[in-house]
N, C-alpha and C positions, 0 to 999 in steps of 0.2 A: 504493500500500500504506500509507502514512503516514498518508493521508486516511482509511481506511477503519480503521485502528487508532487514533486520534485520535478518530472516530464511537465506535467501539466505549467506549473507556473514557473517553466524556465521559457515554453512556448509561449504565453501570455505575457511575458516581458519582453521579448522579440515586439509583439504585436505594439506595445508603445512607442509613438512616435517621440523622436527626440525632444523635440520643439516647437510646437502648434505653427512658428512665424517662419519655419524652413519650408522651403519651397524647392521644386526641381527645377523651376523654370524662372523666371522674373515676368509672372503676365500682367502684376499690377506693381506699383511703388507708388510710395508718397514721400515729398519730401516738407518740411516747415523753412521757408526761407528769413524766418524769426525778424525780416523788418520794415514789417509795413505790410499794408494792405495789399489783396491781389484784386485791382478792381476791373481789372480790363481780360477778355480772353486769351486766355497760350494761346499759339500759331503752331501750327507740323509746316514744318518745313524740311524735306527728305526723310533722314531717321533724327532728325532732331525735333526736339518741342521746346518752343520759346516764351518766356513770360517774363514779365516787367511790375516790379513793386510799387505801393504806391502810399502814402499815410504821411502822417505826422512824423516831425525829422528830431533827435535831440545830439545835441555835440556833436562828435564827427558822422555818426551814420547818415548815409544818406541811400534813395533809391537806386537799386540795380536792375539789368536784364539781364537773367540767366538762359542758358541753353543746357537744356539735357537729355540725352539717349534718350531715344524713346524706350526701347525695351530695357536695358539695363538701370537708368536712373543718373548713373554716372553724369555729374556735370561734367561740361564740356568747355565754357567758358562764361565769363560774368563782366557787363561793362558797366560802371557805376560814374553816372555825374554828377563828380564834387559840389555843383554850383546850383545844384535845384533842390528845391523845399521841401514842398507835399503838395498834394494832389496832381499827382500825375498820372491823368487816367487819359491820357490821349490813345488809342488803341494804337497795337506795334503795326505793321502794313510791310508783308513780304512784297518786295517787288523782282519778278523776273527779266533775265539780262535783255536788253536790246540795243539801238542804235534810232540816232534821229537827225535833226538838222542842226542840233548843239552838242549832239556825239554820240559813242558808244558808251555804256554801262552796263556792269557786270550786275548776278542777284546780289540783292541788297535787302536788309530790317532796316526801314526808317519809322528811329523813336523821334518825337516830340517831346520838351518837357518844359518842365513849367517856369525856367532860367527863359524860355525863348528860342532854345534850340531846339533846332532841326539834326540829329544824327543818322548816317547813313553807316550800316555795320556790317564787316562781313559775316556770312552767314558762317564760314569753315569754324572762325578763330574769333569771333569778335572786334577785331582789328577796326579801327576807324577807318574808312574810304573818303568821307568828305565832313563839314561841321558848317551848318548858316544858321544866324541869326536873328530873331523878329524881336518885335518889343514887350513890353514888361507892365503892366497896369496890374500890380498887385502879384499877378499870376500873369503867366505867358502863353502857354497853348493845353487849353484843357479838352480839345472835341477830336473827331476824326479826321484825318487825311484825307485824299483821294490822289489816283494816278491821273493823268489825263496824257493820253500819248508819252513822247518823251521830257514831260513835265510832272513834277510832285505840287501839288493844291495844297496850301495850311492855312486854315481857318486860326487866324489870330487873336488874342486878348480883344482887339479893336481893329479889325482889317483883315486882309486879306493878301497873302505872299505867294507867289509864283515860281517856283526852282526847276532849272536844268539839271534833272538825273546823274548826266554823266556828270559834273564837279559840283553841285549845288548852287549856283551860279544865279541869283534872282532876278527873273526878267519881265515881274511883276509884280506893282503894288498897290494897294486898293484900301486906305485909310475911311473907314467908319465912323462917326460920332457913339454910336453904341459900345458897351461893353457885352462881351461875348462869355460863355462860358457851357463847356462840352460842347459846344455849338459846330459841330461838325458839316464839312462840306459836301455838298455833292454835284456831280460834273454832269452836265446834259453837252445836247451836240451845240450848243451856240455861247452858255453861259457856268456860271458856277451859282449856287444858291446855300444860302445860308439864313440862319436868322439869329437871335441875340435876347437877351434880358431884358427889354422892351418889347414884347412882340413883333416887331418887327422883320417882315421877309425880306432880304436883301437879292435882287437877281443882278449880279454883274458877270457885265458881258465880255468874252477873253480878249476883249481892246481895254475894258477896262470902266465902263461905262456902269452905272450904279442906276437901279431904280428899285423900289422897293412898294411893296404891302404891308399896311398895319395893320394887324390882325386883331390883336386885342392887348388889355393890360395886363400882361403873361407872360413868360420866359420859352424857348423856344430851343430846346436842349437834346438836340438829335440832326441828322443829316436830312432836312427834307424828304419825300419822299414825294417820287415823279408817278404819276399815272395817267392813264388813259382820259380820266374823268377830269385829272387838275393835278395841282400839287398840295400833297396833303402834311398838315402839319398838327402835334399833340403837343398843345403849349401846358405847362405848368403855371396855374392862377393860384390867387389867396384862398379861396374856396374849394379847390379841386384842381380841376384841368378839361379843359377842351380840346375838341380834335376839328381842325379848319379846312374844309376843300377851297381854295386859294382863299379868299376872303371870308368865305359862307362857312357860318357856326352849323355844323352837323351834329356833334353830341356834347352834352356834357359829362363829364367820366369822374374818376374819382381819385384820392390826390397823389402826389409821387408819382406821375408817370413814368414809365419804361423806356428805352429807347425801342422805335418801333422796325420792324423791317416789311420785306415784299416780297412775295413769291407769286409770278403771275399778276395777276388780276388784284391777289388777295393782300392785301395790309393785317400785319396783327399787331396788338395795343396789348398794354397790362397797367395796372396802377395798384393801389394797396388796396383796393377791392376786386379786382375782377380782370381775367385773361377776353380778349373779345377780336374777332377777325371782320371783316369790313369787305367784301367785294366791290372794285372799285372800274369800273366799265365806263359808261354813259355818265351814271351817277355812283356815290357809295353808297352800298345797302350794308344794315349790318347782317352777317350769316350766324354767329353764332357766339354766347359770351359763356364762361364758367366763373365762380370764384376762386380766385387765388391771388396772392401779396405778391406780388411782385414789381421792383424799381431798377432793377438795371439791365441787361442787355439780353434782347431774345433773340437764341440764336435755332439755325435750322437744321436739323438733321436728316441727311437726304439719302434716300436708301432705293432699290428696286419695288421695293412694296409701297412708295410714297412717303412722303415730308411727313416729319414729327418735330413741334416745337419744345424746345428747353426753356424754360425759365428760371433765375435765380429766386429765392426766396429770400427778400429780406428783411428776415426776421430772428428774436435770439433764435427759435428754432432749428434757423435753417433752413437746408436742403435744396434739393431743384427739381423742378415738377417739371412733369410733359404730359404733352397731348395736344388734341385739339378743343382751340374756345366750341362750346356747346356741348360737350362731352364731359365725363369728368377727370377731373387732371390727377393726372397718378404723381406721387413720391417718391424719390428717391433719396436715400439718408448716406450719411457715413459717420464714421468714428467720429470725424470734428465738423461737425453740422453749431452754425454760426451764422451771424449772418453774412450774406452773400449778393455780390450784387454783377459780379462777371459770369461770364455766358460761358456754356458747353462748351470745347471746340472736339472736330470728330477729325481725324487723320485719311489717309489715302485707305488704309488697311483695316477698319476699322476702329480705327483705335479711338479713346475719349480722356482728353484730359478736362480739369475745372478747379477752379480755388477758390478762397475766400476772403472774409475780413481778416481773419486771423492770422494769412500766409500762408496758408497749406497748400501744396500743389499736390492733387492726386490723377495717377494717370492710369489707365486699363487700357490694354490690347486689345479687348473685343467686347461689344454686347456680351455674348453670352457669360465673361468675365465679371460684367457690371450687374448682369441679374445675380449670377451667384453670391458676389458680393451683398448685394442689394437682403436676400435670402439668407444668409447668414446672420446679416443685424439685425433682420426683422427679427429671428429667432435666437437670437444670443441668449435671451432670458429662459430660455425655456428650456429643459431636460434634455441634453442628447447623452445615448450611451457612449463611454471610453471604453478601451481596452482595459484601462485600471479599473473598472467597476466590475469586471470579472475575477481579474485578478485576485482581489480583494472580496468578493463572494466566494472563490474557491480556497482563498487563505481561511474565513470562517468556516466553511465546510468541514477544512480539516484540520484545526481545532476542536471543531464540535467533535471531528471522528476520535481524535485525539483521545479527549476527554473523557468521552462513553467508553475507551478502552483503557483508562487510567494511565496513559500513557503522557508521564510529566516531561519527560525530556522532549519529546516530540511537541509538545504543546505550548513548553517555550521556545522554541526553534520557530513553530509557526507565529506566535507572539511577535516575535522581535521581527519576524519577515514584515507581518501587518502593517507595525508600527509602521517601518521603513519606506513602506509601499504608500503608505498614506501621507507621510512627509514631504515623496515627492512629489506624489499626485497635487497634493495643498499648498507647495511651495509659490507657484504665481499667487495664488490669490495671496496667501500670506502674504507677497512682497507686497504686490499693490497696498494690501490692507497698510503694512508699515509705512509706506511713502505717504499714501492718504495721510495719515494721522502726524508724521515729522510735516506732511506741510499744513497741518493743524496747526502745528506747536511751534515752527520756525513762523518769526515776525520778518516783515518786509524792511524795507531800509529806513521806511517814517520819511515823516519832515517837518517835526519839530524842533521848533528853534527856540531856546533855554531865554532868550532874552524877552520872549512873550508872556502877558500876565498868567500869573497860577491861574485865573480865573478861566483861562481859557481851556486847561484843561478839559478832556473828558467832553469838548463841544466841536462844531465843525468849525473850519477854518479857510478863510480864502485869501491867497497871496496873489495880489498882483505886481509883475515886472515888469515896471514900467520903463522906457530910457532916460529919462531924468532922475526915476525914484523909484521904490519900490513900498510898495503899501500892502499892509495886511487887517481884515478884523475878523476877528473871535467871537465866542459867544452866543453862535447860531445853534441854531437846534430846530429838530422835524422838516430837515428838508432831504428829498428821496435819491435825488439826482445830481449831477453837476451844474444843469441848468439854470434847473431852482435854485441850488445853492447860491450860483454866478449873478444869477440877477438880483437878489437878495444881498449880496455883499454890496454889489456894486452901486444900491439902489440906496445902502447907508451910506458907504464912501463918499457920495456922488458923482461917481462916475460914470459916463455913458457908454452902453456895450451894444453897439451894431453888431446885425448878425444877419445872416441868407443862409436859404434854406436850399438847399441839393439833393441829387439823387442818395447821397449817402447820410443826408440827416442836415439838421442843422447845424450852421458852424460859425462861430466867433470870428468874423473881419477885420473889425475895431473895436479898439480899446484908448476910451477917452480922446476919441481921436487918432488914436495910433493904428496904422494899416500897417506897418514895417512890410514883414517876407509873410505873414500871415500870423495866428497865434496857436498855442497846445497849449493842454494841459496835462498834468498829473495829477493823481491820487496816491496821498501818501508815499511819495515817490518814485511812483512806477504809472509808464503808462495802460494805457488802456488801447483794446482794439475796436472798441464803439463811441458814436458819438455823445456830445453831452446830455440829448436827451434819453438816453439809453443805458450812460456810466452812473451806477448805483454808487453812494457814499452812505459811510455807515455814520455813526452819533458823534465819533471825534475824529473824521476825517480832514484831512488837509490838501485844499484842491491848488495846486497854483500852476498862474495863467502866466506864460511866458510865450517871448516872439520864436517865431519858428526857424 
C-alpha cells in the first residue's frame, strides 16, 4: 500500500505546474510604462507596436514613445522630449515612404507635443529624421494630424502649419484668432477643416484662405467628419453636447463627448450616456443608440464577418466595450481596469493592443487570446480544480488509511507531506496577503511641513506654488475630492482658480492668474493617475498645486 500511495503522489506532483505566469509561448504581455497616462492608441507598425505617454510631469520625468515587439514584449526603443509638459494626447501617425515635389521620405512616427513640436522618428531605432516647430498658447499641439500627399497637416494651439515630409520644411501657415484644443485636422480634396473652443468650423483652403461656421457656444474636439449629407461635427456644450450637420443642430447628446469616426455612410458618437451610430446619406438618420460611458476615442475593428466598434470606458471601472449602438454593448475587463480613454488598436495578424490612465500597455496576439483572457477574469473568483486538490485529497486518504491500521510512522510521513503540499499550494496567496497588509502598514512620503500650526493637524491641507510665493491653509475638513478641496482653499485664500473641462476631466489652467506650462497636483506627496474631480482625499490630506 505505501508503494502504491508513494506512485500515486509522486505522479500528482509531476501534474503541478510550476508557475501559473509561465507560458510556452508569449501570446499576450503587458507592460506598466509607470509615467503618465496612455491617452492616445498604440500603432503596429511591422512586428512592432508603438505608444506614447501622456499626464502630469514632476522634476525631470517627462513623456516618452516607446516601441515594442509585438510578440515578445521586448522594448525596442524609447524617444523622450525633454521640453514638453503634459497633455500630450496628439495621436502618433505612421506614415509610409514616398516621394513628391519637395522630395523623397523614408517611413516615418510623427509625434506632436505639446512644446510645439513636430517629430518625425524612425521606425527601426527611434532615431530622429527631422524636428519643426509651431507655437505655444499654454499648450502647443493637443489634436490629430493628417497626411495630405507629400505634406504633414498640424492643427495648432491657434493655427494651422503645413510641412514637407521629406525635411519638415513649412510651406504653410494659417494663424487663427481661436484657441484650439484636441482639435484635430482633417484633409478633403480642396481644403483642410478644423474647428476650436469657440465652436467655430474653420475651412481653409490649401492656398491658405480661411472661412469659417459658427456653430454654437461649444468646443469642437475631434477631426470633423466629411459626408455625403455635410460635415458633421459633436461639439462639447455647458449642458451636454451637440452633434451639427454643417450648421443644423441635429441632436442633443449627452456630456463628454467621444471623438467620433466613419465607416461608410455611418458616423458613430459616445458620450457618458450613450454609444449611438447616425446614417448619414441625403440627411443623418439616427440607426441605433445603446448605453454606455464613454469619452475618448472609438476605434474600428475590421474583420471578414464585418466592423465591430471599441470603446474606452471612462470610468474608475474601466474596461472597453464593443458592439454595435442599438444592441447591447458587451465588456471586456483586465487585471488593471481604470479609467480609460485611448482606443483598441488591432494589428495586420490579429493582434490587439490598449492602455490606460494608469500606463499599462496590454497586448494579445489574437481574439481568440482576448476571449480566453477575457474568460479567465470573469471567473477568477470562482472554484477551479488544481492538481494540488488531488494531491492533497489522496495525502488525507492515506492518513485516514494510515490510521485505521494504527500505522504511526506512516501517518507522520503523510502528515509532514500534507503540511508541505499545502504551503506550496498557499504560498501566492500568502505572499499577496503579506504585500496587501506591509502596504497597509508602510506610510507614503507625507507632506507635512513642521512649521505649520499644530492646529492643522489631523485636517486637510492645500498648498499652493505660486512664482512669487507660496501659500498654504489648514483647517479644512469634509471635503471628498481635490476639487472640492481646491476650491475651498482657494475661495479663503482669495485666490482665483480657472479651470476647462476635457475629454479627460477637468483640469486646473490658472492659478491667480498664473497659466505658467500648466498646473499638478499631489496628494500627500504622490501623484495620482485621475483627475481632481475623481482624486479622493482623506481627513488630513495635503493637496499641493504646483506649475507643471
Amino acid at each position: 500500500m505505501r508503494q502504491i500511495l508513494v506512485v500515486f503522489f509522486l505522479l500528482t506532483c509531476f501534474m503541478i505546474p510550476n508557475s501559473v505566469a509561465d507560458t510556452s509561448n508569449q501570446e499576450s504581455w503587458e507592460v506598466n510604462l509607470e509615467n503618465g497616462y496612455i491617452s492616445t492608441k498604440p500603432i503596429f507598425v511591422d512586428d512592432q507596436v508603438i505608444v506614447r505617454t501622456s499626464g502630469f510631469w514632476t522634476g525631470e520625468d517627462r513623456p516618452h514613445v516607446y516601441s515594442f515587439d509585438v510578440q515578445s514584449g521586448i522594448e525596442n526603443w524609447r524617444f523622450s522630449n525633454p521640453n514638453s509638459t503634459n497633455h500630450d494626447m496628439s495621436p502618433l501617425l505612421h506614415i509610409n515612404a514616398g516621394q513628391g515635389e519637395c522630395g523623397t521620405w523614408s517611413d516615418m512616427i510623427l509625434v506632436a507635443w505639446t512644446d510645439g513640436r513636430v517629430t518625425a522618428l524612425h521606425p527601426d531605432d527611434g532615431s530622429l529624421i527631422w524636428s519643426s516647430i509651431t507655437e505655444v498658447v499654454t499648450w502647443g499641439i493637443t489634436g490629430a494630424m493628417a497626411q495630405d500627399g507629400e505634406n504633414l497637416v498640424v492643427p495648432t494651439r491657434q493655427g494651422l502649419s503645413r510641412f514637407c515630409l521629406s525635411d519638415g520644411t513649412e510651406n504653410l501657415r494659417v494663424d487663427l484668432p481661436q484657441l484650439g484644443w484636441r482639435n484635430g485636422v482633417t484633409v478633403t480634396d480642396d481644403s483642410y477643416l478644423l474647428g476650436n473652443e469657440e465652436g467655430v468650423l474653420n475651412i481653409v483652403s490649401k492656398n491658405g484662405t480661411v472661412t469659417n461656421l459658427t456653430l454654437n457656444q461649444g468646443m469642437i474636439r475631434h477631426p470633423p467628419i466629411v459626408t455625403t449629407a455635410g460635415i458633421v461635427s459633436h461639439l462639447q456644450t455647458s449642458s451636454g453636447s451637440a452633434i451639427y450637420l454643417d450648421s443644423e443642430l441635429i441632436s442633443e447628446e449627452g456630456m463628454s463627448p467621444a471623438i467620433p469616426v466613419r465607416i461608410g455612410s455611418k458616423v458613430y458618437f459616445g458620450t457618458s450616456e450613450s454609444v449611438s451610430v447616425w446614417v448619414c446619406e441625403a440627411e443623418c438618420v439616427l440607426e441605433g443608440r445603446s448605453e454606455f460611458h464613454t469619452n475618448g476615442e472609438i476605434t474600428i475593428q475590421s474583420s471578414g464577418e464585418g466592423s465591430v466598434m471599441w470603446y474606452p470606458r471612462n470610468t474608475q471601472q474601466g474596461g472597453w466595450g464593443y458592439g454595435i449602438p442599438g444592441e447591447e454593448i458587451q465588456l471586456f475587463s483586465s487585471s488593471h481596469d481604470t479609467y480609460a480613454t485611448a482606443g483598441m488598436s488591432f494589428g495586420p495578424n490579429g493582434e490587439m493592443a490598449f492602455g490606460n490612465d494608469a500606463g499599462v500597455l496590454m497586448v494579445f496576439s489574437d481574439k481568440g487570446n482576448l476571449e480566453s483572457s477575457q474568460q479567465d477574469e470573469n471567473h477568477s473568483s470562482s472554484f477551479q480544480a488544481h492538481p494540488a486538490h488531488f494531491l492533497m485529497v489522496g495525502l488525507l486518504l492515506g492518513i485516514a488509511y494510515s490510521i485505521y491500521n494504527s500505522n504511526r510512522d506512516l501517518t507522520n510521513k503523510l502528515g509532514v507531506l500534507l503540511i508541505l503540499v499545502v504551503a506550496i499550494f498557499a504560498l501566492p496567496s500568502v505572499s499577496e496577503m503579506w504585500s496587501d497588509e506591509v502596504n497597509k502598514l508602510t506610510e507614503g512620503p507625507g507632506d507635512w511641513n513642521d512649521d505649520w500650526p499644530a492646529s492643522w493637524k489631523e485636517t486637510q491641507v492645500v498648498v499652493f506654488e505660486l512664482p512669487d510665493r507660496e501659500v498654504a491653509i489648514g483647517g479644512l475638513t469634509g471635503y471628498e475630492n481635490v476639487e472640492q478641496l481646491t476650491d475651498a482653499a482657494a475661495l479663503e485664500l482669495g485666490l482665483t482658480i480657472e479651470k476647462e473641462s476635457y475629454s479627460l476631466g477637468t483640469m486646473v489652467v490658472s492659478v491667480d492668474g498664473h497659466e505658467l506650462e500648466g498646473w499638478e497636483f499631489t496628494i500627500d506627496g504622490e501623484r495620482t493617475p485621475v483627475g481632481i474631480s475623481q482624486a479622493e482625499v482623506g481627513e488630513d490630506s495635503v493637496v499641493r498645486w504646483s506649475a507643471a
